[in-house]
C-alpha positions, 0 to 999 in steps of 0.5 A: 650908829642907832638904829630907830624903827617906827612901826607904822602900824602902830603909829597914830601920828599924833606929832610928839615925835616930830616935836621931840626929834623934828631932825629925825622925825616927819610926817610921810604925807603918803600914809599920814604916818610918821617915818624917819627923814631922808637923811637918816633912812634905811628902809620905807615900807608901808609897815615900818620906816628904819634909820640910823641916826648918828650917837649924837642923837640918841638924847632925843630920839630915846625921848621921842620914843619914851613919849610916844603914847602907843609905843611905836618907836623902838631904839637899840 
């Protein structure tokens, strides 16, 4: 598995993610900020949102990572 946080401090919603990894990636209307989807979510909080995706997914979410343009999704 991969893990993927998104720092919701950082994250500025701009919808790249969303847009790269519509099948990791949503907009969590509660905080207008992007979280992980149900299906992959580990954890929510108001600070990060953390999910581990399946191996098959790591192409896309490392890219959405790559584009975000303040950094705030991290991959391992």
């Amino acid at each position: 598995m991969v893990k993927v946080v998104v720092n919701k401090e950082a994250c500025i919603a701009c919808g790249v993610c969303w847009s790269v990894a519509p099948q990791v990636f949503e907009l969590d209307p509660s905080t207008g900020k992007t979280r992980i989807k149900e299906q992959y979510r580990v954890s929510d909080s108001d600070t990060e949102s953390v999910g581990e995706v399946p191996e098959e997914l790591r192409e896309p979410v490392e890219k959405a990572a790559n584009s975000c343009p303040v950094g705030a999704i991290s991959v391992s």
